[in-house]
BATIVEX-695888 format. One record per residue: x, y, z of N, C-alpha, C, O in turn; residue in one letter; residue number from 1. Coordinates in steps of 0.001 Angstrom, whole numbers, plus 500000, padded with zeros to 6 digits. Layout:
residues N
> nu, nv, nw, cau, cav, caw, cu, cv, cw, ou, ov, ow, rest, nr
> X, Y, Z, X, Y, Z, X, Y, Z, X, Y, Z, a, NUM .
...
end
This chain:
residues 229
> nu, nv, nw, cau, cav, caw, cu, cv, cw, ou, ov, ow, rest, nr
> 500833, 498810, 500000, 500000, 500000, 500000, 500874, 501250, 500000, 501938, 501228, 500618, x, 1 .
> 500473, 502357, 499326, 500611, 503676, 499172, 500175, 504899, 499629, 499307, 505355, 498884, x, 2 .
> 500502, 505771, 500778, 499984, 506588, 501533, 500691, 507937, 501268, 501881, 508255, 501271, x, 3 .
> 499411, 508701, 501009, 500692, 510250, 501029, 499939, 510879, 502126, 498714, 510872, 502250, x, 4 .
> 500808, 511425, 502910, 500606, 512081, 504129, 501070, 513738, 503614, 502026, 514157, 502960, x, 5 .
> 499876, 514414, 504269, 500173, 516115, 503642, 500319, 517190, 505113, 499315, 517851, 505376, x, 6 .
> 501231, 517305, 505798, 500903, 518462, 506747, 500938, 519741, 506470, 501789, 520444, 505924, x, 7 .
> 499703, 519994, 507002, 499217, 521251, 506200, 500409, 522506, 506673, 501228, 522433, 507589, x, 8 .
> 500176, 523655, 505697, 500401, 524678, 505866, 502492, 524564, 505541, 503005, 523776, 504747, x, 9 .
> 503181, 525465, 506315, 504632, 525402, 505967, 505014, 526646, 505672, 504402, 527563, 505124, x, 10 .
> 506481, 526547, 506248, 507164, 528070, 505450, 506788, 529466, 505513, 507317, 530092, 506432, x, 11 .
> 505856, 530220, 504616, 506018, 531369, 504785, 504451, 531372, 505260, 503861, 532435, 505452, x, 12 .
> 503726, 529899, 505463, 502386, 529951, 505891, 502352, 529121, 506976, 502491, 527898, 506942, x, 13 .
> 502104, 530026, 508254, 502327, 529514, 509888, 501008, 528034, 510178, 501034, 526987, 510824, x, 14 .
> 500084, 528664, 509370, 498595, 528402, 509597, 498198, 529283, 510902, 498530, 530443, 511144, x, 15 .
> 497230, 528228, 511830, 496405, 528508, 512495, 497840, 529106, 514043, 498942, 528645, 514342, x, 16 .
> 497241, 529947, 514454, 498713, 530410, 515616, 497405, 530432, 517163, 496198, 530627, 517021, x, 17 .
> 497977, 530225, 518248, 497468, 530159, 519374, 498068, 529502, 520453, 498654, 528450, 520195, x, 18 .
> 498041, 529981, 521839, 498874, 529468, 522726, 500205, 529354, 522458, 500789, 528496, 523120, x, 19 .
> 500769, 529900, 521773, 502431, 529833, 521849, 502524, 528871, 520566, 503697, 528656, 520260, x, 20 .
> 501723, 528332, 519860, 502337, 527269, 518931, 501705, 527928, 517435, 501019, 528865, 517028, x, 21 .
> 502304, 526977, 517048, 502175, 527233, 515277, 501478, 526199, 514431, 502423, 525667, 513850, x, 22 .
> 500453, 525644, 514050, 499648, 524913, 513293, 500950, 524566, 512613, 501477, 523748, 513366, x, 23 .
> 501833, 524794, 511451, 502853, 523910, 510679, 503407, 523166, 511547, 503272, 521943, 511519, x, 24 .
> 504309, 523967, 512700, 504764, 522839, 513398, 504702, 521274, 514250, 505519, 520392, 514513, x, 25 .
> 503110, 521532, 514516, 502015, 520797, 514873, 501860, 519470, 513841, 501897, 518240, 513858, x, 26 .
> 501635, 520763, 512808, 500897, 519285, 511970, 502086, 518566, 511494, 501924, 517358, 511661, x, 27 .
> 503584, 518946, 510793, 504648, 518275, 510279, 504941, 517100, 511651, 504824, 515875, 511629, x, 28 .
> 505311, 517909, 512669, 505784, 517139, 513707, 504425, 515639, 513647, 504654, 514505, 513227, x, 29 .
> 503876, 515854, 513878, 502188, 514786, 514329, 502588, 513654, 512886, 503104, 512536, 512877, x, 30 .
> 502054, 514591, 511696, 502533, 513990, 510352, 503911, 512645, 510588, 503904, 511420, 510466, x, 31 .
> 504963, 513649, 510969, 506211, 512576, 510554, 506156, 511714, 511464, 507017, 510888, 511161, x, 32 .
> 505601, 511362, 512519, 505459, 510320, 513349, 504094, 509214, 512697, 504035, 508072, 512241, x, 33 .
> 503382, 510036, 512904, 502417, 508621, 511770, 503144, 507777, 510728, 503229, 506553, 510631, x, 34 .
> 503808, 509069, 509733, 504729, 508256, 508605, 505441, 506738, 509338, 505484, 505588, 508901, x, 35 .
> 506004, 507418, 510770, 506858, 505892, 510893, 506301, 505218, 511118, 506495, 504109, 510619, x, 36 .
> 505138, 505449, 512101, 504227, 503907, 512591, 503864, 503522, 510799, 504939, 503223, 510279, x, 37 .
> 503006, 503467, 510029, 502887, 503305, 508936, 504045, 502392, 508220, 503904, 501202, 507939, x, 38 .
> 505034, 503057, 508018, 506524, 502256, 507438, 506415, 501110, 508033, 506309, 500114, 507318, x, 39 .
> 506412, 500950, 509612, 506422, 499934, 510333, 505574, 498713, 510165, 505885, 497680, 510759, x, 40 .
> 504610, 498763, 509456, 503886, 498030, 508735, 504061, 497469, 507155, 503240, 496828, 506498, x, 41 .
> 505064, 497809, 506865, 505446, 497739, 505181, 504395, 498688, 504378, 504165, 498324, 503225, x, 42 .
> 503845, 499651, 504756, 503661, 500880, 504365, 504390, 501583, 503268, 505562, 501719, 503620, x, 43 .
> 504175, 502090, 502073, 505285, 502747, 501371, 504492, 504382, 502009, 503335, 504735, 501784, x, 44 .
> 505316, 504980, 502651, 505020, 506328, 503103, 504971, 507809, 501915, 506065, 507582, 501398, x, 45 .
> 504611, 508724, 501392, 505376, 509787, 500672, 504523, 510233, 501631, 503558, 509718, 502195, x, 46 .
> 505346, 511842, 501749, 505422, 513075, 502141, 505038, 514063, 501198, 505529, 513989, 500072, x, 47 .
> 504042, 515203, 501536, 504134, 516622, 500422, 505371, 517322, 501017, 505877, 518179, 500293, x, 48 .
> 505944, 517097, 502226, 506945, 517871, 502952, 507465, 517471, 504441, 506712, 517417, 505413, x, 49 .
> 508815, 517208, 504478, 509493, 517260, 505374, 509546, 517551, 506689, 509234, 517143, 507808, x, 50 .
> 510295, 518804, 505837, 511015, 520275, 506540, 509780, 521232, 506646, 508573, 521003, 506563, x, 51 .
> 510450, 522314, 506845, 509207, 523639, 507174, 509026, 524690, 505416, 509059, 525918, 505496, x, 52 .
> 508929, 524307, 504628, 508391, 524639, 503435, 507019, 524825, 502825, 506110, 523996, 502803, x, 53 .
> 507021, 526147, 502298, 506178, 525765, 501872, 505676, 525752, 500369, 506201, 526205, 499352, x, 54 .
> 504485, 525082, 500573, 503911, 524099, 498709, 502455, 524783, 498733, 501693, 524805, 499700, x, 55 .
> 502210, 525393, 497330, 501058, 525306, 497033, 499972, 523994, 497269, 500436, 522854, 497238, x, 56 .
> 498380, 524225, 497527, 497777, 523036, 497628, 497728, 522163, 496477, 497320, 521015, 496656, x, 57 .
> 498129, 522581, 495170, 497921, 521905, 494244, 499013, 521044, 493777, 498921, 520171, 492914, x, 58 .
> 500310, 521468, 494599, 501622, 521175, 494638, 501505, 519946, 495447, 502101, 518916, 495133, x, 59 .
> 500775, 520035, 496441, 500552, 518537, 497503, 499354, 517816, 496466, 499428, 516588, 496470, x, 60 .
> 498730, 518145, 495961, 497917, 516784, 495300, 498147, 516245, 493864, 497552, 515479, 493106, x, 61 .
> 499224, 516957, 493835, 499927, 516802, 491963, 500939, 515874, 492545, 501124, 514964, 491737, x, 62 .
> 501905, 515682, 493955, 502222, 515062, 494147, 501885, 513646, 494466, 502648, 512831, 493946, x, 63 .
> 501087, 513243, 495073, 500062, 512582, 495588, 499518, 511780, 494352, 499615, 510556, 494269, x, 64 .
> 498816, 512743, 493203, 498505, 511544, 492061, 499342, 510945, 491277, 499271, 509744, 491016, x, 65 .
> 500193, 511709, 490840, 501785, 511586, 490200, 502281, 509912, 491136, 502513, 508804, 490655, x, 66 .
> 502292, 510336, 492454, 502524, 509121, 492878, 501895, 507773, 493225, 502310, 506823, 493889, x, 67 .
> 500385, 508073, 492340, 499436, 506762, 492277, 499269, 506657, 493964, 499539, 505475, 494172, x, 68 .
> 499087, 507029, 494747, 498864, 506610, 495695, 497400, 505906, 496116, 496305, 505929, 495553, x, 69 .
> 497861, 505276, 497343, 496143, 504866, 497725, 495354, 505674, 498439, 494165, 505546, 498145, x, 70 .
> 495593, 506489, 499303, 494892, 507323, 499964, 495633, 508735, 500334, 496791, 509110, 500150, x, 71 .
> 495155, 509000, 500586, 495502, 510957, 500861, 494779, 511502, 501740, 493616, 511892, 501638, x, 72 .
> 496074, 511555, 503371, 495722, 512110, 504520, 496071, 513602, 504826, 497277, 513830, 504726, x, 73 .
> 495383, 514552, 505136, 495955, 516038, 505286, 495857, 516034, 506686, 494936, 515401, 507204, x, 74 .
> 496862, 516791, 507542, 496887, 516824, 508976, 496895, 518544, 509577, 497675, 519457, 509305, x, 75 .
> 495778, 518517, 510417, 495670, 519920, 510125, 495624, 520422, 512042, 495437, 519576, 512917, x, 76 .
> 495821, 521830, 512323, 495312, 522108, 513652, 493671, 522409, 513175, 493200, 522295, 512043, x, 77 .
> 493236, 522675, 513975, 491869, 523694, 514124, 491674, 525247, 514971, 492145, 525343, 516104, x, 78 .
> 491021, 526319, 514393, 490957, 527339, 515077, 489919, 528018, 514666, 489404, 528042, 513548, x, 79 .
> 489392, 529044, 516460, 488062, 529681, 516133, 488399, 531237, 516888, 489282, 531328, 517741, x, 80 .
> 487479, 532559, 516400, 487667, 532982, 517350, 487345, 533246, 518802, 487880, 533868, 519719, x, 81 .
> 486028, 532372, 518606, 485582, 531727, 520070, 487087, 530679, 521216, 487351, 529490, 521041, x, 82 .
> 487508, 531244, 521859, 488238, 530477, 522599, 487944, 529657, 523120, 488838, 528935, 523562, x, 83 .
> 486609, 529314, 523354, 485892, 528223, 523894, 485983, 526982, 522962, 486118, 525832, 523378, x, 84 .
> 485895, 527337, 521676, 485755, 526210, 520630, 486747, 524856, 520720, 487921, 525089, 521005, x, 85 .
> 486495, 523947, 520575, 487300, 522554, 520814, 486958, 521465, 520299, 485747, 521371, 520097, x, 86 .
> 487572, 520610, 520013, 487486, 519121, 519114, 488056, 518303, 518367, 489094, 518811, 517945, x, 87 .
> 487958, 517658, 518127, 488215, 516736, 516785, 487425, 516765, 515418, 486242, 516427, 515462, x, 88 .
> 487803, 517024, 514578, 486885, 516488, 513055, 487383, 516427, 512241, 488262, 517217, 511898, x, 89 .
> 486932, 515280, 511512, 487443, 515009, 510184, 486182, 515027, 508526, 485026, 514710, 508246, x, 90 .
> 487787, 515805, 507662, 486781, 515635, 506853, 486828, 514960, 505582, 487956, 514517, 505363, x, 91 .
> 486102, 514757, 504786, 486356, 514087, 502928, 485726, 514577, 501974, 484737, 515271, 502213, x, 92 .
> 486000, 514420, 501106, 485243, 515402, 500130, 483618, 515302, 499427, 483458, 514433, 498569, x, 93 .
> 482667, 516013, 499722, 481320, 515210, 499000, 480933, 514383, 498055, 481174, 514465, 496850, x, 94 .
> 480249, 513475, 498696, 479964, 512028, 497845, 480513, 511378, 497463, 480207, 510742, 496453, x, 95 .
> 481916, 511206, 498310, 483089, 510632, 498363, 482681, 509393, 499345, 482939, 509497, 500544, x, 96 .
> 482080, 508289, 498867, 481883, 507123, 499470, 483272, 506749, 500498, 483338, 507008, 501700, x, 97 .
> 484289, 506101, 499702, 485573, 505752, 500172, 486587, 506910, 501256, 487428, 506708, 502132, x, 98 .
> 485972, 508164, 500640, 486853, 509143, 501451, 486253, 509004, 503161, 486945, 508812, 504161, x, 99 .
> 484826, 509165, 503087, 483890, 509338, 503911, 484500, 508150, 505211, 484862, 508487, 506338, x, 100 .
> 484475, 506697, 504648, 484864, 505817, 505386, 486372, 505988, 505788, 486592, 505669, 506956, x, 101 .
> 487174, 506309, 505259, 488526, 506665, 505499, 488618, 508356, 506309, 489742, 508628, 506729, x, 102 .
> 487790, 509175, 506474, 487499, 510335, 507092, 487124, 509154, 508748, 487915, 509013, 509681, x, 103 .
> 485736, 508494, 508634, 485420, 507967, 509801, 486602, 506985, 510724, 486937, 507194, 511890, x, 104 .
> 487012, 506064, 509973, 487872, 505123, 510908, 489214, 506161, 511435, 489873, 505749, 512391, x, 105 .
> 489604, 507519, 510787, 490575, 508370, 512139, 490206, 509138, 513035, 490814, 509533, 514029, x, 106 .
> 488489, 509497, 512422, 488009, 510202, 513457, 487675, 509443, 514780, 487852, 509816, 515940, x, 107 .
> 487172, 508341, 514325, 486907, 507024, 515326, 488009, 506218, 516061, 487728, 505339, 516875, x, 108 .
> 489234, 506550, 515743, 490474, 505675, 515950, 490808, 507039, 517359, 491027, 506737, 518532, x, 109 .
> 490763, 508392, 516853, 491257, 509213, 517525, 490403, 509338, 518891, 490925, 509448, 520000, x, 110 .
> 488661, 509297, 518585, 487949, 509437, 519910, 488284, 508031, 520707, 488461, 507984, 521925, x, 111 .
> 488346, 506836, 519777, 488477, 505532, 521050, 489991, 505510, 521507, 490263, 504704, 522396, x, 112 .
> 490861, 506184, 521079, 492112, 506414, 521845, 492118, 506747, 523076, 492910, 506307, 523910, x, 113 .
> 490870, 507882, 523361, 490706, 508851, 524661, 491588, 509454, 525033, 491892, 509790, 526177, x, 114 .
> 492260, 509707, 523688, 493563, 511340, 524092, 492601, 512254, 523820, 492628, 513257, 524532, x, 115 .
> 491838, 512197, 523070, 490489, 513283, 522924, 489095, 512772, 522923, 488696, 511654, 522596, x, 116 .
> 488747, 513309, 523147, 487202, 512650, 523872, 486414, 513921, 523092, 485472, 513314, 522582, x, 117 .
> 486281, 515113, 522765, 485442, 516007, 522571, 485063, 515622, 520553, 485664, 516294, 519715, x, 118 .
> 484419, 514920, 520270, 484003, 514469, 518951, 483044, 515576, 518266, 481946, 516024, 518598, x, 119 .
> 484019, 515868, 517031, 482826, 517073, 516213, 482560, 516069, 515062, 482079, 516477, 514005, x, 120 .
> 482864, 514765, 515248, 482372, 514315, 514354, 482812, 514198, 512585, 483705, 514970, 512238, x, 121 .
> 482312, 513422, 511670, 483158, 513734, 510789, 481939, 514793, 509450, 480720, 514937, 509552, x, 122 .
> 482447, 515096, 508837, 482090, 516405, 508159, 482878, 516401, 506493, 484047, 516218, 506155, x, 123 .
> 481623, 516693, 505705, 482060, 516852, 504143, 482782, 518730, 504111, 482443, 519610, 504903, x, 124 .
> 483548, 518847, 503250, 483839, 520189, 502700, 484811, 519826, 500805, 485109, 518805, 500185, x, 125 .
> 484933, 520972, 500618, 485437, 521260, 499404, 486626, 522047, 499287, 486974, 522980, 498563, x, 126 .
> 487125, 521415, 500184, 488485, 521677, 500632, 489454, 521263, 499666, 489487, 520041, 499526, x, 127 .
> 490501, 522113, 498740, 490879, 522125, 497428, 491900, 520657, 497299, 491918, 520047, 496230, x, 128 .
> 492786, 520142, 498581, 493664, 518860, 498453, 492649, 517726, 499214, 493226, 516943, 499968, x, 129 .
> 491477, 517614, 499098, 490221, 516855, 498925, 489736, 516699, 497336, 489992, 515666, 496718, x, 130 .
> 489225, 517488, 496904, 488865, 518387, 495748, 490198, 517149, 494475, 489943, 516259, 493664, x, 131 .
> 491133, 517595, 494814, 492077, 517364, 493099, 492882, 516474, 493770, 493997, 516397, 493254, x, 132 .
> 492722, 515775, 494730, 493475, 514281, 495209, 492497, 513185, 494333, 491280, 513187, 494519, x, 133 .
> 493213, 512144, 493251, 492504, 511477, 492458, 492382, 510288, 492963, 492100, 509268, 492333, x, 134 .
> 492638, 510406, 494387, 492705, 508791, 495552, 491461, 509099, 496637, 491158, 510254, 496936, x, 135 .
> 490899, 508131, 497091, 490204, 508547, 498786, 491099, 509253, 499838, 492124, 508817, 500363, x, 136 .
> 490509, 510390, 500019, 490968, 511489, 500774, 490391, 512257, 501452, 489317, 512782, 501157, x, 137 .
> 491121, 512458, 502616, 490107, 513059, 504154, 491437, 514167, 504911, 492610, 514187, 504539, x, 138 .
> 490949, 514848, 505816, 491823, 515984, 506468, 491778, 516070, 507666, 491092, 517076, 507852, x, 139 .
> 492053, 515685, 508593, 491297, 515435, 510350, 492410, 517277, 510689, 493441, 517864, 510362, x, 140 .
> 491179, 517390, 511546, 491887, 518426, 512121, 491935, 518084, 513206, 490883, 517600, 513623, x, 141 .
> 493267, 518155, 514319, 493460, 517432, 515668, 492604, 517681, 516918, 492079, 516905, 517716, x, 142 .
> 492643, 519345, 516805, 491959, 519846, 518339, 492583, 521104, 517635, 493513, 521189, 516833, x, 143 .
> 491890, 521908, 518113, 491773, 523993, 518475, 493319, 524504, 519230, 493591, 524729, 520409, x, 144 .
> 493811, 524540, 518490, 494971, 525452, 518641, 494996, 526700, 519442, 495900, 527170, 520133, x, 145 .
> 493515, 527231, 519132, 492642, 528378, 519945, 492374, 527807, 520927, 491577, 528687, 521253, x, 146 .
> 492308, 527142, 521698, 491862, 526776, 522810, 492883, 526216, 523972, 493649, 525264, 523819, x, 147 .
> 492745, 526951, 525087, 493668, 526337, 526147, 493984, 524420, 526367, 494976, 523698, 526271, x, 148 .
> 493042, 524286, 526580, 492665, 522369, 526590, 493293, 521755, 525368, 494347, 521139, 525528, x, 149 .
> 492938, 521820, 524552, 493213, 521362, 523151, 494596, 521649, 522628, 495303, 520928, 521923, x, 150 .
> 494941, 523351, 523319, 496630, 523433, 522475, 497673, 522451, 523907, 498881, 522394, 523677, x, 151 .
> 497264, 521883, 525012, 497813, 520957, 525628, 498066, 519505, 525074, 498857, 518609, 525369, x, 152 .
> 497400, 519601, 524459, 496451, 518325, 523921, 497914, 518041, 522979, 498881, 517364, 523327, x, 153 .
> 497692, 518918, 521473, 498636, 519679, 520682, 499990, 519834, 520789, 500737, 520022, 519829, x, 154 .
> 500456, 519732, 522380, 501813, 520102, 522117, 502361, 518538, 523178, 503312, 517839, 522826, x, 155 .
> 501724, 518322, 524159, 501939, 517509, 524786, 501753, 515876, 524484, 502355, 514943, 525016, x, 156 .
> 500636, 515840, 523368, 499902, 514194, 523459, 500126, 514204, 521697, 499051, 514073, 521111, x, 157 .
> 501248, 514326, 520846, 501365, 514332, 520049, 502054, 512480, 519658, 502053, 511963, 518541, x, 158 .
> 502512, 511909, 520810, 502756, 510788, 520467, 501731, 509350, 520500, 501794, 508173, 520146, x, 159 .
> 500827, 510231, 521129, 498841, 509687, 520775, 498139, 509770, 520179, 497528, 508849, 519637, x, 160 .
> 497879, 511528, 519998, 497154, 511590, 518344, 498076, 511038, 516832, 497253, 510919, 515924, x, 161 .
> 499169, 510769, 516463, 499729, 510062, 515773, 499621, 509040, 515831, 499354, 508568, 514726, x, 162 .
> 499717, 508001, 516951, 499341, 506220, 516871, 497674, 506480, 516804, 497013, 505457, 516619, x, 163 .
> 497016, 507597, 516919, 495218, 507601, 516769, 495406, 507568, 515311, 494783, 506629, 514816, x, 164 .
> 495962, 508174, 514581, 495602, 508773, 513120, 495826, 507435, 512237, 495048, 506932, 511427, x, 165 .
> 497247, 506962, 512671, 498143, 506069, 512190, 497164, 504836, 512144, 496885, 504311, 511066, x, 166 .
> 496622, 504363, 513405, 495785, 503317, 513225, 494692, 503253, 512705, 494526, 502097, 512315, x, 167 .
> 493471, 504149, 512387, 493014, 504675, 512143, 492875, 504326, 510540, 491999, 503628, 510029, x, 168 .
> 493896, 504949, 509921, 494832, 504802, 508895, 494628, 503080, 508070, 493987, 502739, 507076, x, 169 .
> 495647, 502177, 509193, 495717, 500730, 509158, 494426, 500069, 508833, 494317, 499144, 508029, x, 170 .
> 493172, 500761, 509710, 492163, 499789, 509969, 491337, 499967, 508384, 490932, 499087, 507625, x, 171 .
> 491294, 501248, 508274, 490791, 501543, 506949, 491454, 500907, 505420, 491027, 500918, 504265, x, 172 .
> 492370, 500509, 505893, 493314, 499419, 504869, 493194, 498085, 505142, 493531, 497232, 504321, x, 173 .
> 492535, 497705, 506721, 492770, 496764, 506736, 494127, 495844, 506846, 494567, 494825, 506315, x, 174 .
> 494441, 496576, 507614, 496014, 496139, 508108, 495886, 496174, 509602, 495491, 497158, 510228, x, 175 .
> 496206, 495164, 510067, 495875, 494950, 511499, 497370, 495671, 512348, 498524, 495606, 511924, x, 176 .
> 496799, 496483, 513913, 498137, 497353, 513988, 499321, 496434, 514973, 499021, 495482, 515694, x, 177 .
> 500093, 496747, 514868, 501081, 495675, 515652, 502298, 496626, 516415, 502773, 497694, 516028, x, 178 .
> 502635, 495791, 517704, 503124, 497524, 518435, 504656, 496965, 518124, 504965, 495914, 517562, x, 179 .
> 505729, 498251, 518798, 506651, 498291, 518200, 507378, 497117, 518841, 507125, 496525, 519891, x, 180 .
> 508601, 496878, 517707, 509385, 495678, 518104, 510243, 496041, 519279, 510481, 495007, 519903, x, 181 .
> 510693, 496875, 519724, 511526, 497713, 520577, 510917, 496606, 521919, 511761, 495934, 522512, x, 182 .
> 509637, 496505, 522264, 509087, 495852, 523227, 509150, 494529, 523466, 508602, 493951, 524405, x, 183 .
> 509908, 493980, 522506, 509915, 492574, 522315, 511630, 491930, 522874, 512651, 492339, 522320, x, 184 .
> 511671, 490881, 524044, 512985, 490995, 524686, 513824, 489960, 523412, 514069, 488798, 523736, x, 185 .
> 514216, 490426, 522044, 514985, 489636, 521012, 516132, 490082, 521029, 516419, 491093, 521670, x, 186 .
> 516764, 489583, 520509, 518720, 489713, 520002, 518507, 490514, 519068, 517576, 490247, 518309, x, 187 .
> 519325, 491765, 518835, 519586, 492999, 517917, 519359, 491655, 516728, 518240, 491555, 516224, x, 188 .
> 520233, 490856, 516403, 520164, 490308, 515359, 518833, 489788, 514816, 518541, 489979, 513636, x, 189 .
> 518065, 489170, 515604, 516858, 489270, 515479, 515792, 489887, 515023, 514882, 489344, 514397, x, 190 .
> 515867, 491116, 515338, 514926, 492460, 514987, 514063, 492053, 514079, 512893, 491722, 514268, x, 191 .
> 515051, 492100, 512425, 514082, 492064, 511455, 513157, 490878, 511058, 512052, 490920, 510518, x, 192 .
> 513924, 489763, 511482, 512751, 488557, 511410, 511600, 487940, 512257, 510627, 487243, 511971, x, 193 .
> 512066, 488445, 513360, 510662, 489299, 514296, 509421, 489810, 514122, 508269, 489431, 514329, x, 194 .
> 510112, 491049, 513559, 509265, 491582, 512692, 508460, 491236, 511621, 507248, 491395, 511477, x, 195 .
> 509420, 490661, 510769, 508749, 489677, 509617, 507640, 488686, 509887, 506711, 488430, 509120, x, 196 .
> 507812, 488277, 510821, 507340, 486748, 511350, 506142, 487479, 512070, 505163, 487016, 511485, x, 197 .
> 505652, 488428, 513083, 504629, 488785, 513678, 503656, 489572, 512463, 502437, 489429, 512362, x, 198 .
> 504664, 490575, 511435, 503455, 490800, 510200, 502873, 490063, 509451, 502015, 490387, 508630, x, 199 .
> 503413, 488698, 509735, 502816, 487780, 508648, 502117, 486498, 509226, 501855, 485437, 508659, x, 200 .
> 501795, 487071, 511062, 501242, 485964, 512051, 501603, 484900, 512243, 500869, 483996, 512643, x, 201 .
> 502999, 484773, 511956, 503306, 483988, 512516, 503776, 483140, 513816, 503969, 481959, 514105, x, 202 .
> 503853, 484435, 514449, 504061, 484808, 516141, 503674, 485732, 516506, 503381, 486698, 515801, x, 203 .
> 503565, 485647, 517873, 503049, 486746, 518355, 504306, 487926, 519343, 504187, 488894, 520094, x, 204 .
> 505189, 487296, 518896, 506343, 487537, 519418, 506735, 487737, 520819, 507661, 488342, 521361, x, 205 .
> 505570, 486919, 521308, 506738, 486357, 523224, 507456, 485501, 522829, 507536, 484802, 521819, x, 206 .
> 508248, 485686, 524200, 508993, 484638, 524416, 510021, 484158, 523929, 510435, 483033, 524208, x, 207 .
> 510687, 485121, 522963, 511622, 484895, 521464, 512626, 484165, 522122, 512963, 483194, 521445, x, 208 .
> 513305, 484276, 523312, 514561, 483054, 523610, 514396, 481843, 523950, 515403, 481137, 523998, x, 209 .
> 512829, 481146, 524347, 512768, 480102, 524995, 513036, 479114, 523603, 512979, 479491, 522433, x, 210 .
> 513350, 477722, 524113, 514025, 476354, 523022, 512668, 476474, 522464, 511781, 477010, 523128, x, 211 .
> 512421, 475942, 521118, 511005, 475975, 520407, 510889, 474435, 520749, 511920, 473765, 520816, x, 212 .
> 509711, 473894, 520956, 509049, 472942, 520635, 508854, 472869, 519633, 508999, 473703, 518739, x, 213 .
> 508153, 470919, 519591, 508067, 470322, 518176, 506600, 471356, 517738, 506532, 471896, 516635, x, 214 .
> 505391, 471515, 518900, 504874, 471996, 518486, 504501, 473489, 517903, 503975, 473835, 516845, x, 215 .
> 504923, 474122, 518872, 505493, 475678, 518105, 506193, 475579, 517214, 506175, 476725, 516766, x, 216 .
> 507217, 474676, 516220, 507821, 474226, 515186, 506580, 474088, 514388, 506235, 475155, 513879, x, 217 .
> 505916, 473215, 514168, 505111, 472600, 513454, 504135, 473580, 512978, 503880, 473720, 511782, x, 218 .
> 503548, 474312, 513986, 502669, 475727, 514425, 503303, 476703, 513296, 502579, 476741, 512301, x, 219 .
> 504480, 477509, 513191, 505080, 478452, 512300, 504975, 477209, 511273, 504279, 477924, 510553, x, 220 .
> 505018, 476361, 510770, 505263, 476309, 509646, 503742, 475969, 508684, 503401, 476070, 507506, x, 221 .
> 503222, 475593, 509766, 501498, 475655, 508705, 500764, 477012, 509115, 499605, 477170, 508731, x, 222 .
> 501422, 478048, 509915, 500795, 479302, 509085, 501267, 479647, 508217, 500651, 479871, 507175, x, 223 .
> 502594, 479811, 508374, 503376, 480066, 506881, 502645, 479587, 505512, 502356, 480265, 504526, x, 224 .
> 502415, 478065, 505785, 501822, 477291, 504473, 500869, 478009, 504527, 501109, 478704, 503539, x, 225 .
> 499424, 478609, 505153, 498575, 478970, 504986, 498640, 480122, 504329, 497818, 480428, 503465, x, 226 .
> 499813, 481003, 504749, 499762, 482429, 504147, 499909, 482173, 502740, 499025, 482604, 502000, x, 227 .
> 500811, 481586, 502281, 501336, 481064, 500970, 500017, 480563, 499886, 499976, 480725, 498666, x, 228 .
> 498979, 479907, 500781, 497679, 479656, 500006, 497163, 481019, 499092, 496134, 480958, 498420, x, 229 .
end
């Protein structure tokens, strides 16, 4: 699978500003951490951007089709001039069947996380890298930048709303999420077939030093055969 991830705004465009922070920085930072959970899955990741640059919107979805991708995520803050205002929402573009469902499973990934709990729900617009993305495509905006609660949320729980988005992401692909190998007590040498072996169910990856049995032997090798079916 093929994912282009877009954080909004960049460069000589701050976006949304409140509480001391900057909507670009927000969204790149949030952005490049999803990218890795994603990779971590055999994910092929693209980026509209890095660094702090900035791209026209048409520049992020010329990229995006150019690169055949499968879906097209935009990562955005939110802001009102009500200071009170707060939430989550995501959106896709109208009568966008596929977007719609891919809008719902991050909006839904992000409220059952319970790093945010305040749900605005998900929401159509004609939002221009919605609009000329030629893949299913949605834009979650995290939480209110304008808002005291929310820019905590924003600067502090950024390594939550990213595994929210990220999975989110997975489920809508249908890729089941699997946590990092880092947690798993294996030999450096190990790592990658670990890895290999739990994306492809073949373990669940306890226990990696104990002697294998005939039957845990026998076990890896007719899922294997099964995957191979």
């Amino acid at each position: 699978m093929k994912v282009f991830l877009d954080p909004g705004h960049g460069g000589k465009d701050p976006g949304a500003l409140g509480n001391g922070l900057r909507e670009k920085d927000i969204a790149l930072s949030v952005t490049l951490k999803v990218g890795e959970i994603l990779k971590r899955h055999n994910i092929e990741v693209i980026y509209s951007r890095t660094t702090d640059v900035f791209l026209e919107l048409s520049e992020r979805t010329n990229l995006a089709n150019k690169a055949n991708a499968d879906i097209f995520v935009s990562i955005h803050c939110n802001a009102a001039e009500n200071i009170n205002a707060k939430g989550v929402e995501t959106f896709s573009y109208p009568n966008s069947t596929k977007g719609t469902a891919l809008a719902k499973c991050i909006q839904d990934s992000i409220i059952q996380s319970k790093v945010y709990t305040s749900d605005r729900g998900i929401k159509t617009a004609n939002f221009a890298v919605l609009r000329q993305s030629n893949m299913p495509s949605a834009l979650v905006e995290l939480a209110f930048i304008t808002n005291v609660d929310d820019g905590k949320i924003l600067k502090d729980r950024q390594d939550e709303l990213a595994l929210a988005v990220a999975k989110g992401i997975l489920n809508y692909l249908g890729i089941k999420y699997i946590e990092k190998t880092k947690e798993l007590d294996c030999s450096p040498w190990a790592v990658e077939a670990m890895e290999w072996g739990m994306k492809n169910n073949l373990t669940d990856g306890t226990n990696p030093k104990e002697p294998i049995s005939l039957e845990r032997f026998i076990t890896i090798l007719y899922r294997y055969g099964k995957a191979l079916e």
